[in-house]
C-alpha positions in Angstrom: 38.2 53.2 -22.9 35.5 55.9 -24.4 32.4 56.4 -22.2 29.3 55.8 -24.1 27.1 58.8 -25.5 24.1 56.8 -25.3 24.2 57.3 -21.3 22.1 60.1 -19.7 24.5 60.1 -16.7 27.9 59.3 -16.3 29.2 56.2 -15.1 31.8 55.4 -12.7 35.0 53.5 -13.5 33.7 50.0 -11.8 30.1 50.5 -13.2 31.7 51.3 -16.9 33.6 47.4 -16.6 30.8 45.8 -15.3 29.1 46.7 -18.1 31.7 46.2 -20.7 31.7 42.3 -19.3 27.7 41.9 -19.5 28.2 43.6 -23.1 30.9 41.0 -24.1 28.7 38.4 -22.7 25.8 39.5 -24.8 28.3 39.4 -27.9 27.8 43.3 -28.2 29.3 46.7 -28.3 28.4 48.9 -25.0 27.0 51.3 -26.6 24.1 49.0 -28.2 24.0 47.2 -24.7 23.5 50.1 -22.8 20.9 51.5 -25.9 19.4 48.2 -25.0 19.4 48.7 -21.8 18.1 52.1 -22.1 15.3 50.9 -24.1 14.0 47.9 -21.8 13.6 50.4 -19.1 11.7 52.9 -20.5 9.7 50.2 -22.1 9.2 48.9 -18.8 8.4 52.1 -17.5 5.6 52.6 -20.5 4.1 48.9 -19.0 3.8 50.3 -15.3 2.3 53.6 -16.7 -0.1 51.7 -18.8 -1.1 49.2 -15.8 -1.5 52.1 -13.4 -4.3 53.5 -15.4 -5.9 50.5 -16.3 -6.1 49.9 -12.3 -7.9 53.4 -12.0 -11.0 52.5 -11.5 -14.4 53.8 -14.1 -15.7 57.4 -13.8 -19.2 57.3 -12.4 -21.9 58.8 -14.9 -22.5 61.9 -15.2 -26.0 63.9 -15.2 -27.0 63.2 -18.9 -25.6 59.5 -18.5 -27.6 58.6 -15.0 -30.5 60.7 -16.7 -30.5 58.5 -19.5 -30.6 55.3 -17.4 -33.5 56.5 -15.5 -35.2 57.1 -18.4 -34.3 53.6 -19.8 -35.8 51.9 -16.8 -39.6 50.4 -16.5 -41.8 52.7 -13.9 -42.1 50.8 -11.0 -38.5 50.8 -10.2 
């Protein structure tokens, strides 16, 4: 059985059929289930990247930005 060239490490004997099965399952050839594979995790590591820095939370203003707020506000405040 050829080992896939898709795969960024190489897998061991038992990993290799367990793979082949969930491949067969899926009706497809290992090396477009592991591609697949490959593809869902990085896609899922894109989403945890992206939702990390939408959980950062704003920048405060800077000089100009508070400056201009001041400036924006009625005088007795």
């Amino acid at each position: 059985m050829p080992t896939p060239k898709t795969t960024t490490k190489r897998l061991t004997d038992g990993q290799l059929a367990y793979e082949t099965k969930r491949a067969a399952k899926a009706g497809m050839s290992l090396d477009k289930w592991l591609g697949s594979k490959q593809r869902q995790q990085e896609a899922d590591a894109k989403a945890k990247l992206k939702a990390a820095e939408a959980a950062k939370p704003p920048k405060p203003p800077g000089f100009f930005g508070r400056l201009l707020e001041r400036a924006q506000r009625p005088f007795g405040s």
